[in-house]
Backbone as CSV, one residue per row, in Angstrom:
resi,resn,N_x,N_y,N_z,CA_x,CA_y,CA_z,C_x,C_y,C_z
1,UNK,33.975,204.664,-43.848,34.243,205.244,-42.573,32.908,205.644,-41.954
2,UNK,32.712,205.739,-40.896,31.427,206.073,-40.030,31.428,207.080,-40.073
3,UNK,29.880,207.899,-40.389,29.764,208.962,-40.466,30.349,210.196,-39.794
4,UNK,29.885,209.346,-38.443,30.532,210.315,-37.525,31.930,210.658,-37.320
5,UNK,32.855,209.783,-37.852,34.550,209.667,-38.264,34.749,210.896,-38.855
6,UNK,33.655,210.747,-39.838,33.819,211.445,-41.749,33.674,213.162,-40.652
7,UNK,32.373,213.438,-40.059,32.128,215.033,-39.779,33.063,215.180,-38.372
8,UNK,33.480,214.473,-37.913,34.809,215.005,-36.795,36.076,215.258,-37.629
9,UNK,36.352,214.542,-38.318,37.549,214.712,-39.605,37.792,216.106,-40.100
10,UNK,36.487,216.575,-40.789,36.172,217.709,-41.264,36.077,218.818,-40.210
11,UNK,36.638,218.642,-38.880,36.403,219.449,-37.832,35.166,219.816,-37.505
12,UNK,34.204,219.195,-37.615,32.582,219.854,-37.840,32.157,219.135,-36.692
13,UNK,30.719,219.605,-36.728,29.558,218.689,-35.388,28.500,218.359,-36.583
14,UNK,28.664,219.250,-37.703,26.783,218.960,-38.376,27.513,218.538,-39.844
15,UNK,25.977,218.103,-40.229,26.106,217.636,-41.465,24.552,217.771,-42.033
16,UNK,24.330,218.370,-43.180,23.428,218.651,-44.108,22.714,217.782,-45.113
17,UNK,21.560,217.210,-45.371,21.148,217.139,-46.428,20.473,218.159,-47.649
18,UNK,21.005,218.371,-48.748,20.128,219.352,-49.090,19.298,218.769,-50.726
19,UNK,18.128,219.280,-51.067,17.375,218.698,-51.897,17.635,219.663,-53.410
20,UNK,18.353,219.242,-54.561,18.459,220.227,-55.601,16.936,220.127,-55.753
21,UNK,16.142,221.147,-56.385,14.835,221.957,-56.670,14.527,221.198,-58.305
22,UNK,16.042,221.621,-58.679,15.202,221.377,-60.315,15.530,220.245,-60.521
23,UNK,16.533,218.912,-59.980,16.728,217.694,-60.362,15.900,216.308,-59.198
24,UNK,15.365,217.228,-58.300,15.485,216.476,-56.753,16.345,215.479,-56.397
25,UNK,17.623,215.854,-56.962,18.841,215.036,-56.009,18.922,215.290,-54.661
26,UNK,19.406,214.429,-54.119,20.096,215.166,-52.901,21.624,215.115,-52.398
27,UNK,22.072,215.568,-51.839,23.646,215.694,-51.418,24.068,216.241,-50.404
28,UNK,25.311,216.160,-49.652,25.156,216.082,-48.315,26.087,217.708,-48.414
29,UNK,26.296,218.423,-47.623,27.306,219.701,-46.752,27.368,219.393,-45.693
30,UNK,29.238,219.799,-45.211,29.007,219.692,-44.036,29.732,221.672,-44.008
31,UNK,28.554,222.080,-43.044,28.533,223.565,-42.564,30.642,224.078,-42.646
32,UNK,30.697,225.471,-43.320,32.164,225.668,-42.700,33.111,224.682,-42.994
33,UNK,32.985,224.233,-44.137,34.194,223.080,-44.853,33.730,222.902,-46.264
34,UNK,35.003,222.718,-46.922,34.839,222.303,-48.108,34.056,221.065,-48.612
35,UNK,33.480,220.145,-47.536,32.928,218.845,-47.687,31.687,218.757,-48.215
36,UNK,31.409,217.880,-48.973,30.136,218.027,-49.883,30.101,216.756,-50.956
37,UNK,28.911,215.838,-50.910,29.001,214.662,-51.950,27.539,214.195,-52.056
38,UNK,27.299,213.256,-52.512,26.246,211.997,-53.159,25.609,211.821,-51.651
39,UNK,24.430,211.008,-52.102,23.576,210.228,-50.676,22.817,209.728,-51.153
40,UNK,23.241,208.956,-50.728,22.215,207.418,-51.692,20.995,207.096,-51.213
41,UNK,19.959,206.699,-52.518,18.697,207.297,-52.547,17.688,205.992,-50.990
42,UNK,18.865,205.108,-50.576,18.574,204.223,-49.444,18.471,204.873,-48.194
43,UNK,18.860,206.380,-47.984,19.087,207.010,-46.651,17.979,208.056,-46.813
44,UNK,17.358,207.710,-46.011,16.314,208.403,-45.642,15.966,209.563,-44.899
45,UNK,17.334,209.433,-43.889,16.919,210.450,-42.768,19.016,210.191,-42.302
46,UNK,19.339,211.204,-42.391,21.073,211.129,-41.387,20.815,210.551,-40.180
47,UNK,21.931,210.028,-39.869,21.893,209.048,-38.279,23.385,208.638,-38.092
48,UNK,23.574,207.973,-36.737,25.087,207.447,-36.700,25.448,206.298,-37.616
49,UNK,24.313,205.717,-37.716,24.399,204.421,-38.500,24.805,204.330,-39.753
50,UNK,24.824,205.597,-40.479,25.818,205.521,-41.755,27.112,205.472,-41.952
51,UNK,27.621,205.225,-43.197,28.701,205.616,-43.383,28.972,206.343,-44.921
52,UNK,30.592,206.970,-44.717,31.191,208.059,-45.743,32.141,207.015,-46.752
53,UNK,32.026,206.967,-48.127,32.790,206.530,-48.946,33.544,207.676,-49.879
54,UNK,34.769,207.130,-50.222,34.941,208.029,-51.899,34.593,206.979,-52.345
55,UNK,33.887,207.384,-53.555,33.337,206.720,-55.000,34.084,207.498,-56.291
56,UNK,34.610,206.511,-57.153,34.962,207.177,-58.667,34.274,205.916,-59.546
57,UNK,33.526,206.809,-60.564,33.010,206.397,-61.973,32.676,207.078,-62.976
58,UNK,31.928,206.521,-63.837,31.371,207.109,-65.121,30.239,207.019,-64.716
59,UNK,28.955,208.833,-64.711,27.998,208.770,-65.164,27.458,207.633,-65.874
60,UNK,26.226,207.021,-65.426,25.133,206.394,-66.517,24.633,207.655,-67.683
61,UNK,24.079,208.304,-66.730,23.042,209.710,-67.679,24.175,210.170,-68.825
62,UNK,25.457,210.711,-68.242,26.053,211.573,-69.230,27.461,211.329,-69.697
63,UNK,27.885,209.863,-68.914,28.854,209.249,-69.683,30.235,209.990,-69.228
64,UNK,30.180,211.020,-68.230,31.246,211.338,-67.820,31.824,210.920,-66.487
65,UNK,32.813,211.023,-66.295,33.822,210.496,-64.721,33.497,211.110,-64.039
66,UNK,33.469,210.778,-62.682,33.087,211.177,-61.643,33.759,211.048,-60.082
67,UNK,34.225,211.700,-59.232,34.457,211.143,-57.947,34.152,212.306,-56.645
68,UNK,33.673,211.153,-56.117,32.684,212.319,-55.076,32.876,211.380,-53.587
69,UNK,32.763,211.982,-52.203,32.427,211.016,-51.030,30.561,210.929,-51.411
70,UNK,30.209,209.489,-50.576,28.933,209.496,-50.611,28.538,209.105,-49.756
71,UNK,27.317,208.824,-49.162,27.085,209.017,-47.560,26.018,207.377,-47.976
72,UNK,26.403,206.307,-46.954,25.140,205.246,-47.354,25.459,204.292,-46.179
73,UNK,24.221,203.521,-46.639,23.905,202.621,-45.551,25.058,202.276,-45.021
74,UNK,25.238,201.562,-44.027,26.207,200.412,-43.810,25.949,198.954,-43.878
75,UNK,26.606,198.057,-44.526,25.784,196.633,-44.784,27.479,195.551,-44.781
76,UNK,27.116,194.949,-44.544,28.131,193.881,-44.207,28.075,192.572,-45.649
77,UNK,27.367,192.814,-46.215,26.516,192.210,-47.306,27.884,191.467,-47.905
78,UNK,28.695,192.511,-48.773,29.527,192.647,-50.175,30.649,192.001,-49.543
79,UNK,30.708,192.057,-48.044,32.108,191.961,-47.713,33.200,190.831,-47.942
80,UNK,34.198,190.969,-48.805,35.093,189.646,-48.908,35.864,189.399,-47.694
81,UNK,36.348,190.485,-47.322,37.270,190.014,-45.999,37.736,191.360,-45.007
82,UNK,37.521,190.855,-43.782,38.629,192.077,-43.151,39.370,191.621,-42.044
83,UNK,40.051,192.726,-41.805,41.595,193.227,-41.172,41.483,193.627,-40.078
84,UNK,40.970,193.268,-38.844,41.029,193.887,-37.547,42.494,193.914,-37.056
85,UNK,42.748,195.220,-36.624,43.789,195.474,-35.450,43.144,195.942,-34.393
């Protein structure tokens, strides 16, 4: 979904990157909502041009499950097929 979909959804205008200190991950907030996930290490800077996924997996590092939204490029790359209405 387009970013901007994802922070009108959430009733919001903003959206956050923030940098953990002791891992330098980063991950997104959006202000005044429960919303909060991943951002893939390809996004450099927030813009309209992204988009919002859910993702579920298993950790590499620690082997545990996981599901989070994540904020990333948009690419037409992978695509098998779509569905316009």
């Amino acid at each position: 979904m387009p970013i901007t979909d994802f922070i009108n959804n959430a009733g919001a205008s903003t959206m956050q990157i923030i940098r953990n200190p002791q891992n330098q991950g980063r991950f997104f907030v959006i202000p005044g909502t429960d919303k909060s996930g991943h951002v893939s290490s390809k996004v450099e800077k927030l813009s309209r041009d992204l988009y919002v996924s859910w993702v579920e997996g298993v950790s590499k590092k620690t082997g545990e499950p996981f599901a989070c939204h994540s904020v990333h490029l948009g690419s037409t790359t992978n695509v098998e097929d779509t569905l316009t209405l």
